[in-house]
C-alpha positions as CSV (number, residue, x, y, z in Angstrom):
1,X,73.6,44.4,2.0
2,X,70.6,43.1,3.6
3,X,70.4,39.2,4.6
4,X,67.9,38.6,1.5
5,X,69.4,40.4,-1.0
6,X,72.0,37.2,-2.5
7,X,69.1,35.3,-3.1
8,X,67.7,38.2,-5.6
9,X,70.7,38.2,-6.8
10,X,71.2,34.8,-7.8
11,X,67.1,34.1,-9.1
12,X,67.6,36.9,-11.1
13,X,71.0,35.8,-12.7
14,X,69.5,32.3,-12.8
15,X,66.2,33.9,-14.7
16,X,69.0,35.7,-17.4
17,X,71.2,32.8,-17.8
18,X,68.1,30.6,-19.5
19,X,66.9,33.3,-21.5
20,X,63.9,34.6,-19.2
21,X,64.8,38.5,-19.1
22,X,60.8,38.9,-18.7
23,X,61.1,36.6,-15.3
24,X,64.0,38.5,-13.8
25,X,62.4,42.2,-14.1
26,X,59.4,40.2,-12.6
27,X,61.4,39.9,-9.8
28,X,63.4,43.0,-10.1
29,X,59.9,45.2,-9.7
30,X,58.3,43.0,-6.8
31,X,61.9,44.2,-5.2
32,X,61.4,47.6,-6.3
33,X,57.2,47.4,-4.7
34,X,58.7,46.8,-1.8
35,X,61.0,50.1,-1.7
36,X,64.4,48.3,-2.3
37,X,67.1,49.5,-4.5
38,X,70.0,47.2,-5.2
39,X,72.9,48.7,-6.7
40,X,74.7,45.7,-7.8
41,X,71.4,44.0,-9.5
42,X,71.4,47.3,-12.2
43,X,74.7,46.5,-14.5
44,X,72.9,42.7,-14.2
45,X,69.8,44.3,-15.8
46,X,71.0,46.2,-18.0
47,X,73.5,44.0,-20.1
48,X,70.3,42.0,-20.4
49,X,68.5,44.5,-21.7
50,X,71.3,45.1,-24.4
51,X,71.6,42.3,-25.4
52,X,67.5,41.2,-25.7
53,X,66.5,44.9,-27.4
54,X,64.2,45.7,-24.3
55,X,64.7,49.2,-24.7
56,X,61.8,50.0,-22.7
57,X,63.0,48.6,-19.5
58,X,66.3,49.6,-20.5
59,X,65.2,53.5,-20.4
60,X,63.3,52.8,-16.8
61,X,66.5,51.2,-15.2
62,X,68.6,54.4,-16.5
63,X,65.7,56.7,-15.2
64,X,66.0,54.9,-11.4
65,X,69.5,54.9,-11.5
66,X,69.1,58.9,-12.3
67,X,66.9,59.6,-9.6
68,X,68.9,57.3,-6.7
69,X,72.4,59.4,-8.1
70,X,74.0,56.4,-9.5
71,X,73.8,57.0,-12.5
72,X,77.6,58.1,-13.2
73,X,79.0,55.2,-11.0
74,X,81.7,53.8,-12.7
75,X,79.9,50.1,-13.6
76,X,76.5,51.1,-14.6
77,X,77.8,54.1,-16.3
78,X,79.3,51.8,-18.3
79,X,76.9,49.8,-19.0
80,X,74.9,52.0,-20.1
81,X,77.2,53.1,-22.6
82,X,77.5,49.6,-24.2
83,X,73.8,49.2,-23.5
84,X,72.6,52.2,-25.9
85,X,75.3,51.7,-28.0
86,X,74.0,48.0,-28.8
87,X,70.3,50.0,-29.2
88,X,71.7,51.7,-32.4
89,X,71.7,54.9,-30.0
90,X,75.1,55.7,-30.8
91,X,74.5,59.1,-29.7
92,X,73.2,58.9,-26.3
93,X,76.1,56.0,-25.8
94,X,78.8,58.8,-26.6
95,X,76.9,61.5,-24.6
96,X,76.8,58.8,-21.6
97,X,80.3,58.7,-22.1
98,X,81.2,61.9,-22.5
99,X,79.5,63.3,-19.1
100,X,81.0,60.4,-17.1
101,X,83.1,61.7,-14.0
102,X,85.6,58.8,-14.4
103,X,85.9,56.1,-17.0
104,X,88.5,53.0,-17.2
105,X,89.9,50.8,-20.2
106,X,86.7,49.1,-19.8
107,X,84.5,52.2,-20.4
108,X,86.4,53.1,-23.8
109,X,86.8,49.7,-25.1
110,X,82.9,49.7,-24.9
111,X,82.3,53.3,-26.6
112,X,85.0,52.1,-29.3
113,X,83.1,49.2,-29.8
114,X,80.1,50.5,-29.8
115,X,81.2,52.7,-33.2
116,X,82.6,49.9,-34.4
117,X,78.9,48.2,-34.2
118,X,77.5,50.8,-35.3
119,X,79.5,51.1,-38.5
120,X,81.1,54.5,-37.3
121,X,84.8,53.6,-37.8
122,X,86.0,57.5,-37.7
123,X,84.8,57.9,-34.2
124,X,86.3,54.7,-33.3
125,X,90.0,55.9,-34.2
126,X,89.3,58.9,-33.0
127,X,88.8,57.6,-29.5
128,X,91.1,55.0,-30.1
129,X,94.2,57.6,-30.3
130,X,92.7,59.9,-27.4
131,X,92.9,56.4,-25.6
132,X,94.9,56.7,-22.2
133,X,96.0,53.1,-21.9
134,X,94.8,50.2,-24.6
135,X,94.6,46.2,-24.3
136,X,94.5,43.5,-26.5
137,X,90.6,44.0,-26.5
138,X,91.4,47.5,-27.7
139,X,94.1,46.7,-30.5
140,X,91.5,43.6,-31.4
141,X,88.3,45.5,-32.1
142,X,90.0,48.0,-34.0
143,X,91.1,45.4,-36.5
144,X,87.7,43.7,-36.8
145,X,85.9,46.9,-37.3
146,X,88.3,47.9,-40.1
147,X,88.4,44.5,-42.0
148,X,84.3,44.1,-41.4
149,X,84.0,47.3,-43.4
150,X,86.4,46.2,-45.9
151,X,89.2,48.1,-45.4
152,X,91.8,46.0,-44.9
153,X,94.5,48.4,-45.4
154,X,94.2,49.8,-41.9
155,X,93.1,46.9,-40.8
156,X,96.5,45.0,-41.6
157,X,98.2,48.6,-40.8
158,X,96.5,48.3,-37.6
159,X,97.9,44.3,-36.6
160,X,101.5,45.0,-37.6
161,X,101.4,48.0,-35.1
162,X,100.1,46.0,-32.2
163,X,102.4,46.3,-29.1
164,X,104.3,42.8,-29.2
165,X,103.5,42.1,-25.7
166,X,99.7,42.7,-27.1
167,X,99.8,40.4,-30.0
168,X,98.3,37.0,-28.7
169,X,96.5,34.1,-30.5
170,X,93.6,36.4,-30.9
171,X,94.8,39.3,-32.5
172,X,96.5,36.6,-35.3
173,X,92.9,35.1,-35.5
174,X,90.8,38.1,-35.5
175,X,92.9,38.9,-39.0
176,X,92.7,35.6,-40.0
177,X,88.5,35.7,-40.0
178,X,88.2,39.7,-41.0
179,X,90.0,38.0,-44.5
180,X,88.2,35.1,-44.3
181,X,85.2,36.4,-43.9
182,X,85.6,38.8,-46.5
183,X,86.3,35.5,-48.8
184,X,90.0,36.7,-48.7
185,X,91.6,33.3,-48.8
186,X,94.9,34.1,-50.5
187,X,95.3,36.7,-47.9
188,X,94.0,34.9,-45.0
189,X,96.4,31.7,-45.8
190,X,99.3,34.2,-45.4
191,X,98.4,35.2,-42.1
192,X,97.2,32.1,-41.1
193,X,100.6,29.9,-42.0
194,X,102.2,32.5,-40.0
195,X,100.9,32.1,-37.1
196,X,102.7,30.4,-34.2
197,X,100.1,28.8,-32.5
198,X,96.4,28.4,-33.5
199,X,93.4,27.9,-31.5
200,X,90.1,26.3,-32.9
201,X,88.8,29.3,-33.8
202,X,91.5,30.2,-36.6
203,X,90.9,26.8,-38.2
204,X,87.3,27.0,-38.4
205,X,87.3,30.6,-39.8
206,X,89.7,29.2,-42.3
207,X,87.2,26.2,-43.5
208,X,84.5,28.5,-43.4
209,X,86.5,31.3,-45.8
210,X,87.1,28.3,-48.2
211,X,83.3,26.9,-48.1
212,X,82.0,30.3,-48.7
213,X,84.1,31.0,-51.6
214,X,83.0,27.3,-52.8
215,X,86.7,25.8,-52.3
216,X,85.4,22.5,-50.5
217,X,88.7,20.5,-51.4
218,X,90.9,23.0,-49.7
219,X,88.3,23.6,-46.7
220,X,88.4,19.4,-46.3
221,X,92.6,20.1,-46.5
222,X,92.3,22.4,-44.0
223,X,90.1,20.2,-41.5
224,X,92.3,17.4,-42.2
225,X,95.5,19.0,-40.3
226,X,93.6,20.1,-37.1
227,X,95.6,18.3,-34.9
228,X,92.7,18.2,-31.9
229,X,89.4,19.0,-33.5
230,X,86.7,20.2,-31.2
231,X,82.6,20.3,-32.3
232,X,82.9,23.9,-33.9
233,X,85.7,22.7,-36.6
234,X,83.6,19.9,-37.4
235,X,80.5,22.1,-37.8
236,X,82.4,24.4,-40.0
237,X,82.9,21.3,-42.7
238,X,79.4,20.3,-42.5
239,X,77.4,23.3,-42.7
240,X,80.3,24.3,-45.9
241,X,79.5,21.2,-47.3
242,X,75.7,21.8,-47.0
243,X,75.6,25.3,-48.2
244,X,77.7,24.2,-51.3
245,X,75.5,21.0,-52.1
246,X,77.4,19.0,-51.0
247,X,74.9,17.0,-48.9
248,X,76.6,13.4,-49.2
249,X,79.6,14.8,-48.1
250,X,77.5,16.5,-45.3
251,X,76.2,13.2,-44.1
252,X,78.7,11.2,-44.0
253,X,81.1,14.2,-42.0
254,X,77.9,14.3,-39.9
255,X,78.6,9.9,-39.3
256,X,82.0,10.4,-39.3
257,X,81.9,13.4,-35.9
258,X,79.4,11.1,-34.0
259,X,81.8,8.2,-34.4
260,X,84.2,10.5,-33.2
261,X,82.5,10.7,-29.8
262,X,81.2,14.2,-30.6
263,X,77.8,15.1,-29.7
264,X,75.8,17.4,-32.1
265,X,74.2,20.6,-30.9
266,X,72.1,22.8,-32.6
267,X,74.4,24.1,-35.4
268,X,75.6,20.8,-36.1
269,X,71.5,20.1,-36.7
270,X,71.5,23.1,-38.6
271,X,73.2,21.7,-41.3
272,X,72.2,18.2,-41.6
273,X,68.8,18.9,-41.5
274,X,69.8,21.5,-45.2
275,X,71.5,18.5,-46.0
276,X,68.4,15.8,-45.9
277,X,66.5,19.3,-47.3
278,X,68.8,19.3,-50.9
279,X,68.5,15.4,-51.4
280,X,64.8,15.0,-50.4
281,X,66.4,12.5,-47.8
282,X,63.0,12.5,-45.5
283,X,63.7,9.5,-43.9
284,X,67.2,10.7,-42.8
285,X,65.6,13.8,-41.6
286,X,63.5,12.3,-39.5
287,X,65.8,10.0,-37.5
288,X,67.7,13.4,-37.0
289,X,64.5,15.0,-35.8
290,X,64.4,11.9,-33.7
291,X,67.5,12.5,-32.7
292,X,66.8,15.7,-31.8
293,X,64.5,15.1,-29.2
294,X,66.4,11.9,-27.5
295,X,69.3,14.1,-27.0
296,X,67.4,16.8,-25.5
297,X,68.7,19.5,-27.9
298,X,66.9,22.9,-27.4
299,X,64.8,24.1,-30.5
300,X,65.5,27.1,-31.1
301,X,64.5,29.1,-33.8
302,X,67.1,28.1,-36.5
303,X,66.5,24.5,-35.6
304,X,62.8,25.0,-36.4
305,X,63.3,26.3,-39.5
306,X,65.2,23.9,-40.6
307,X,63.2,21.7,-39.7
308,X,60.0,23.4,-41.7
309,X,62.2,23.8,-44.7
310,X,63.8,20.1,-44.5
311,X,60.1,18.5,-44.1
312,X,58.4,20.9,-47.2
313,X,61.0,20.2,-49.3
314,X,61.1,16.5,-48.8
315,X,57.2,17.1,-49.0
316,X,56.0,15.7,-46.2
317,X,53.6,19.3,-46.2
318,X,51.4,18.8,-43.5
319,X,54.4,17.6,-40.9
320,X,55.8,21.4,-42.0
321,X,52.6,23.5,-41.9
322,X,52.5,21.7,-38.8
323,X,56.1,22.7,-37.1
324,X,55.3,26.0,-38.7
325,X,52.0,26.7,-37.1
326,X,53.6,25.7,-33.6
327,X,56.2,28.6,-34.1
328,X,55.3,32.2,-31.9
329,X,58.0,34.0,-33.7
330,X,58.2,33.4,-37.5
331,X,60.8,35.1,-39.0
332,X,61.1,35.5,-42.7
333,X,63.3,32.1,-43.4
334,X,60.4,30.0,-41.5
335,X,58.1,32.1,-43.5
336,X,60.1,31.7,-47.0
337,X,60.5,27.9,-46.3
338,X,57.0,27.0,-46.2
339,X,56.2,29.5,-49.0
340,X,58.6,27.5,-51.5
341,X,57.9,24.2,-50.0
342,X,54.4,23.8,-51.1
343,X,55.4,25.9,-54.4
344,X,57.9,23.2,-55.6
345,X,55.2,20.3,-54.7
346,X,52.8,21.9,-57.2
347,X,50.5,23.6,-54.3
348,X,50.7,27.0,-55.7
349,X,47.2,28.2,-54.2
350,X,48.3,27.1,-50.7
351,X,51.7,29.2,-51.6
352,X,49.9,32.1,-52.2
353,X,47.8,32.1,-49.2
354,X,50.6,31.8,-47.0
355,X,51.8,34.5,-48.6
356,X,48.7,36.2,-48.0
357,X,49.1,35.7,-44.1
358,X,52.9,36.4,-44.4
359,X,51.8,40.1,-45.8
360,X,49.7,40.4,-42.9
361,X,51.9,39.4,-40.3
362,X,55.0,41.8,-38.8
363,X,57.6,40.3,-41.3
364,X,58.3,41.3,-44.5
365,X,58.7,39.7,-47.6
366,X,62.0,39.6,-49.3
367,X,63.6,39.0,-52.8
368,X,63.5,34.7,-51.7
369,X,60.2,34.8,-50.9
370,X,59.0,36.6,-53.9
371,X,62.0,34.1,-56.3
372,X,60.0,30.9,-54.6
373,X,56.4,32.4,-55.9
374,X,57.5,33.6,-59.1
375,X,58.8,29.7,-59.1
376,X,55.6,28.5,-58.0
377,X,53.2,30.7,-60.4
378,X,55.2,29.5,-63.5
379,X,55.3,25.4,-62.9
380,X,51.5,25.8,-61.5
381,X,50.6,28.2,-64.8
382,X,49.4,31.0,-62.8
383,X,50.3,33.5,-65.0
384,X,48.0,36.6,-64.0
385,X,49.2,35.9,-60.3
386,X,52.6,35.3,-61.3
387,X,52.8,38.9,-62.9
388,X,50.9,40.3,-60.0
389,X,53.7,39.6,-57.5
390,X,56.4,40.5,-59.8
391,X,54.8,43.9,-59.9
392,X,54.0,43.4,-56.4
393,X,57.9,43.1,-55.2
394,X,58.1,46.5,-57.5
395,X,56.1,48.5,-55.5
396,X,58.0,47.1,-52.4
397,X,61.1,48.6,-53.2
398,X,62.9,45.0,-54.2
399,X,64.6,45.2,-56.8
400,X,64.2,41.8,-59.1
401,X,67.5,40.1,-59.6
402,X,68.0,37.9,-63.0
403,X,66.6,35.2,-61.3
404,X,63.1,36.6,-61.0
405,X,63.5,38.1,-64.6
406,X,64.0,34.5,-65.9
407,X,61.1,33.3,-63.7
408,X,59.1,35.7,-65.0
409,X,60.3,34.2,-68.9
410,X,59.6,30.8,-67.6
411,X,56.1,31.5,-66.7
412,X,55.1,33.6,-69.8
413,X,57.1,31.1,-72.0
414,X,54.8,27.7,-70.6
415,X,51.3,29.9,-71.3
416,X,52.0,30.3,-75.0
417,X,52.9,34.1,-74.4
418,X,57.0,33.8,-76.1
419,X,56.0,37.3,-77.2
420,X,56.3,38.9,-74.0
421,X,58.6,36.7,-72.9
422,X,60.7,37.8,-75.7
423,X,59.6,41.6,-74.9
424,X,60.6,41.4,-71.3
425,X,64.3,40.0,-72.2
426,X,64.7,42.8,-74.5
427,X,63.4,45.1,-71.8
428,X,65.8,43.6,-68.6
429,X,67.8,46.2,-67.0
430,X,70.5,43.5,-67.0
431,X,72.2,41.5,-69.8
432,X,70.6,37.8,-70.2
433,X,72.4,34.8,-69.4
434,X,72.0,30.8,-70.3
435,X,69.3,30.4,-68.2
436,X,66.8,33.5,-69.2
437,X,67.6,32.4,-73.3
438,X,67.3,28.7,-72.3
439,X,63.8,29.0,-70.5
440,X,62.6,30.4,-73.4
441,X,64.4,28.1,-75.9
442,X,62.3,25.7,-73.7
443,X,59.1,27.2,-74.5
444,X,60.0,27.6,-78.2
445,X,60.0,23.9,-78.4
446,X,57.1,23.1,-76.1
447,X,54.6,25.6,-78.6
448,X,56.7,24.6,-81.7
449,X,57.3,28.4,-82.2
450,X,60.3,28.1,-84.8
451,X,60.0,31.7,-85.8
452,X,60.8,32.5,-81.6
453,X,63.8,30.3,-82.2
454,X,65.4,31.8,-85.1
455,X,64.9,35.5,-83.1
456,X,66.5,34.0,-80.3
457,X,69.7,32.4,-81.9
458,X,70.0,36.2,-83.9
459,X,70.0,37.7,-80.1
460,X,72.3,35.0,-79.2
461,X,74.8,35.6,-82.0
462,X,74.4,39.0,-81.1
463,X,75.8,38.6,-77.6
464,X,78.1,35.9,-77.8
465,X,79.6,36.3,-74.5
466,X,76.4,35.9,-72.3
467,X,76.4,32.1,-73.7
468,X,78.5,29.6,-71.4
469,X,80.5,27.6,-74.1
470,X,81.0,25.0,-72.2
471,X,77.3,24.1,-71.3
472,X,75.5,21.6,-74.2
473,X,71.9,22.2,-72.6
474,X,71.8,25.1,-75.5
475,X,73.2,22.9,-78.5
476,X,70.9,19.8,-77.1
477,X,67.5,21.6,-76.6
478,X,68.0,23.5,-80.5
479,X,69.2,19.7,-81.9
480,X,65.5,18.5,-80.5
481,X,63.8,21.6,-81.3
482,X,64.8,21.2,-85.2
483,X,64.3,17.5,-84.6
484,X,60.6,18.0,-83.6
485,X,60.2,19.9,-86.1
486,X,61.6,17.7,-88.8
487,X,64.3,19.9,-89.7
488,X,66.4,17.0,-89.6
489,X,69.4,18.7,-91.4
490,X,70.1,21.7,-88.8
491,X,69.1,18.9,-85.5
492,X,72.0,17.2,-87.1
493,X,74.1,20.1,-87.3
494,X,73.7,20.9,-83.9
495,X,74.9,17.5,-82.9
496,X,77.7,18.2,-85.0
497,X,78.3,21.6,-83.6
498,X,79.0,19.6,-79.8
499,X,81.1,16.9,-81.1
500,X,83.3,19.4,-82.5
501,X,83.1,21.3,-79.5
502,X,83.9,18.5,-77.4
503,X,80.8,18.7,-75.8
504,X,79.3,15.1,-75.2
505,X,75.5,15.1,-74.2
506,X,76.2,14.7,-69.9
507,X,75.1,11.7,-68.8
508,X,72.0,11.7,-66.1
509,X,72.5,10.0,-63.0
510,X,71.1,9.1,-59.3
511,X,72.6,8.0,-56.0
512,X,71.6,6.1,-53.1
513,X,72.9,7.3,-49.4
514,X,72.7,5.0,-46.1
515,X,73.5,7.2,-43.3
516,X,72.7,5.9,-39.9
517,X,71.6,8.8,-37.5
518,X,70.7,6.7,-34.3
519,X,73.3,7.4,-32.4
């Protein structure tokens, strides 16, 4: 190795390790201009070309390691092989693999997981049983690819075969989260009580299975016997907490960590920052965005956007158009976040001109973005617009969930049209629920249209079974409909029709939260 050569090495390492994969082939080809070859630089490369999508540079490394003859060496035939496979070139992965001279555990663990990636689960048994010699990487992979495609028969068939001298704290885990992820939790609790030991990983997978399935209280059990907690169990609760509105909750776990002598990092910021977003906390937000740049916490792209979405939400507009105009990259969250935050303050026409720029730029619209300007259309009373994008998301190949249907109600139902509101119920591919009947209920008793009300209550009776029972919002909105309409005799009917029910008119109510995020 020549006297120089560490040093490229180690800059070019140094370049992949902070994210600058451009900066280390910057280096790589000033070493190439000057007619050097270093073997052990290529596997460097190339990993970091699988895991940042440069296939372009990624084909060029393989073409030089071709034309020097190195390219069936043992390590950078390999990672090649995990390098396409990561690609989605599945094919030229097993091809690589297949015309290698020599290949060790390391080499097949990396075709099997490629499959696995990929979603090709038969190839990945097959190699797994033409296997010479397997690990606990081996045994492990198989069972995540089997329960991430949701067969958790050979997935559990898979784990009780595992060698015992195999089985470690990792293969118990790796069950544990391929049911918890799946929102398994009866299954995963089984596995999980079993275990022997646990690491932090099993308990957080656990909270996280509970959050997603909406089973706070037992995720908040759960967290509550981690015996040492590290940062990742408490970012489990709080982001669970967040995603299931419960933002209070949120904040105060968020107090609770920092008193703990944890320091947040950028999930942890995730999370509060949805939290402040839900309750329109902008003050909170900002000391956290405060917080944020006193600690020295990289923003990365996530953090952005939740910082766009926290800031339009809690309406401060212009601090959000202007995070969101300082982002190189938008993806379709940061996109979809300032697309529904200045449709839910009423600024419908600067909605639709992001949306506009949105169509024009390399992402896509999805079915949020186009739920957040059916939204906007029908509290603004842009009805022609409104209809335009519904047919719009058509044409794109979305299809329109019952949310969008019932946006679409909402919007004809505040212009006057109940007609084709009524229409467009009649014509939904699915069968209406509380809300769709209820938004145009709504409009029934904002245009006093009490011959709408009477269809709507035969379609009701009708269906019984789309109406929740235990919801009053129906038996409330006909009582004032009748009332404003002075038929006294059926508003009082209706009240008569919840207190037999046991259904009490719910009681509003507000909160106030203190949370102190200067830490």
């Amino acid at each position: 190795m020549r006297p120089n050569e560490p040093n490229w090495y180690w800059l070019i390492k140094k370049h992949i390790f902070q994210g600058s994969v451009t900066d280390a082939f910057l280096v790589y080809k000033q070493i190439r201009f000057n007619g050097v070859y270093i073997l052990g630089l290529v596997p460097l490369l190339l990993k970091a070309c699988a895991s940042a999508s440069i296939v372009k540079h990624g084909n060029s490394l393989h073409g030089e390691a071709i034309k020097n003859g190195v390219d069936f060496d043992l390590i950078i035939g390999t990672s090649l092989v995990d390098m396409y496979a990561k690609f989605g070139a599945l094919s030229d992965s097993r091809k690589m693999f297949d015309y290698m001279p020599e290949r060790n555990v390391v080499t097949w663990n990396a075709m099997i997981l490629g499959c696995i990636r990929n979603g090709d689960m038969k190839c990945a048994s097959f190699l797994f049983d033409q296997m010479p010699q397997r690990t606990e990487v081996t045994w492990n992979q198989m069972i995540h690819g089997f329960a991430r495609t949701g067969d958790f028969i050979s997935a559990r068939c898979m784990f009780d075969h595992v060698p015992p001298d195999l089985k470690n704290v990792v293969t118990w885990t790796v069950m544990v989260d391929g049911y918890a992820t799946k929102g398994r939790m009866s299954d995963a609790r089984l596995i999980f009580e079993d275990m022997s030991e646990r690491n932090f990983f099993a308990w957080s997978s656990m909270i996280s299975g509970y959050c997603r399935i909406g089973d706070v209280k037992e995720a908040k059990a759960i967290f509550d016997r981690i015996p040492v907690k590290n940062l990742v169990n408490w970012n489990s609760l709080i982001c669970g907490y967040a995603q299931n509105g419960f933002c209070e909750e949120a904040l105060e776990t968020f107090g609770n960590m920092q008193e703990d002598g944890f320091e947040p990092d950028e999930i942890t910021a995730v999370g509060v920052l949805s939290a402040c977003a839900q309750l329109g906390q902008l003050n909170v937000g900002k000391d956290i965005h405060q917080m944020l740049c006193r600690k020295g916490i990289k923003l990365n792209q996530f953090i952005v956007n939740a910082l766009v979405d926290m800031y339009a939400k809690c309406g401060d507009l212009t601090r959000a158009q202007s995070i969101f105009d300082g982002i190189t990259c938008k993806n379709s969250a940061c996109w979809n976040s300032i697309i529904s935050g200045f449709g839910i303050h009423g600024k419908c026409k600067q909605a639709l001109e992001f949306f506009r720029r949105m169509e024009h730029s390399n992402q896509k619209p999805n079915e949020i973005t186009f739920l957040s300007l059916l939204s906007a259309c029908a509290h603004g009373g842009f009805v022609d617009e409104g209809l335009e994008i519904f047919f719009k998301m058509q044409k794109c190949g979305l299809a329109a969930s019952i949310k969008h249907y019932g946006c679409v109600v909402d919007l004809l139902g505040r212009a006057g049209r109940l007609q084709d509101a009524y229409d467009l119920i009649q014509n939904m591919p699915m069968t209406p629920n509380d809300a769709v009947w209820g938004s145009l209920l709504g409009a029934c008793r904002l245009h006093s249209d009490m011959n709408m009300v009477n269809k709507v209550l035969e379609e009701i009776n009708r269906q019984p079974c789309t109406i929740d029972s235990d919801n009053d919002s129906h038996c409330v909105l006909l009582s004032n409909i009748y009332a404003a309409s002075d038929s006294w005799e059926k508003a009082e009917r209706m009240r008569m029709v919840m207190m037999n029910q046991g259904l009490p008119k719910t009681p509003g109510r507000s909160s106030l939260m203190l949370i102190n995020a200067e830490q």
